[in-house]
C-alpha positions as CSV (number, residue, x, y, z in Angstrom):
1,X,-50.6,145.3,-87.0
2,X,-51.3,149.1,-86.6
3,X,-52.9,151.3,-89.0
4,X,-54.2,154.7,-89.1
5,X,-57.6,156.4,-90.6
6,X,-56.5,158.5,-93.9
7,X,-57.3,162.5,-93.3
8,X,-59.9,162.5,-95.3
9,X,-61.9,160.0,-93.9
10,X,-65.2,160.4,-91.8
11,X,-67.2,158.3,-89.5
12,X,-70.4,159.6,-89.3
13,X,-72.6,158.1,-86.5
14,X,-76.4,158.0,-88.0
15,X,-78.2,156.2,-84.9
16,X,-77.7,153.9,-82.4
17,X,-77.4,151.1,-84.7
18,X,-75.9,152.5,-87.6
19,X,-72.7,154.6,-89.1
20,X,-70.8,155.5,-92.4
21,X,-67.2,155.7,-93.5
22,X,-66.8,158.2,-95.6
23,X,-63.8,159.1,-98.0
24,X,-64.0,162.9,-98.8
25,X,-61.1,162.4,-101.3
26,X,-62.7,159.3,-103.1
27,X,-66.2,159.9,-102.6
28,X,-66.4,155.9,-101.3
29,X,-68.2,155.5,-98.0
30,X,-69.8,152.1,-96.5
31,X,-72.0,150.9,-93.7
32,X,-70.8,149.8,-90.2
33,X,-72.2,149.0,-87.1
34,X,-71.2,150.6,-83.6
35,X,-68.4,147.9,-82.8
36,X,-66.6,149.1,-86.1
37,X,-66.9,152.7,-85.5
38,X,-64.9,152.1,-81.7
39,X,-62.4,150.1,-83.3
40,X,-62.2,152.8,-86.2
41,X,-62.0,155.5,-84.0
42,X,-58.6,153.6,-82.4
43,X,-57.2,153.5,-85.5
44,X,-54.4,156.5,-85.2
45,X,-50.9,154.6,-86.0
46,X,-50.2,153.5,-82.2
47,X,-53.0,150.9,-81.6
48,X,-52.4,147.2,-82.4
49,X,-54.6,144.9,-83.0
50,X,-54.2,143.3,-79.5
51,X,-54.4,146.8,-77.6
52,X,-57.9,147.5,-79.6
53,X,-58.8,144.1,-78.5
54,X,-57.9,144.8,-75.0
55,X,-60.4,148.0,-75.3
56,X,-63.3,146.2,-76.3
57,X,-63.0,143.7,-73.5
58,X,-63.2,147.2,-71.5
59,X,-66.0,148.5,-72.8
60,X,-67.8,145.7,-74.3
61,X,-69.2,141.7,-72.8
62,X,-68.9,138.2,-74.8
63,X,-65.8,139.6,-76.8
64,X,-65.6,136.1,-79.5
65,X,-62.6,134.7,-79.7
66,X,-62.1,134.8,-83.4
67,X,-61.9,139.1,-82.4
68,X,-58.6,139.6,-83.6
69,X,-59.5,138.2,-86.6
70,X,-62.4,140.2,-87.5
71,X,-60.7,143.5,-86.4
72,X,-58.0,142.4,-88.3
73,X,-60.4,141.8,-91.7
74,X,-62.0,145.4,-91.0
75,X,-59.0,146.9,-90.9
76,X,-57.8,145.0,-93.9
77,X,-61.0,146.3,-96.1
78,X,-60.6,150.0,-94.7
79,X,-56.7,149.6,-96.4
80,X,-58.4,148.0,-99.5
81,X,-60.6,150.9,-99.8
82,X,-58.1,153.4,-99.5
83,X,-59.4,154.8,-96.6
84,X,-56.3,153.9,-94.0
85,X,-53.2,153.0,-94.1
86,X,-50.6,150.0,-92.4
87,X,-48.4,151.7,-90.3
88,X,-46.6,148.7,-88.6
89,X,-47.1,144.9,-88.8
């Protein structure tokens, strides 16, 4: 899957521990920790799943196995939101 932030979408870093997506169009934003805002700011239409996977091994130790799954759920609520978009499967 590949999928790419909507224009109008901000993530806002607040502190070491803590960030916001926000939808400038919708007024919708939500909490997300700093994991979710690296595999946010990856999400421009080319990266898959696996390749954002493979990035996190890079930058980040004790990866879980069940990774692709919860990248693939947080992408899956961003789209549910309205705040990106599926650009491949």
């Amino acid at each position: 899957m590949k999928a790419k932030l909507n224009n109008s979408v901000i993530v806002r870093v607040e502190s070491d521990d803590y960030a916001m997506v926000f939808d400038a169009d919708s007024g919708n934003s939500f909490a997300i920790t700093p994991t979710a805002v690296f595999i946010a700011n990856l999400l421009d239409g080319e990266n898959t799943v696996v390749s954002i996977i493979n990035k996190m091994k890079e930058e980040y130790e004790g990866i879980p196995e069940n990774a692709e799954m919860v990248v693939e759920k947080f992408i899956e609520t961003l789209i549910e939101k309205g705040m990106a978009e599926k650009t491949e499967d």
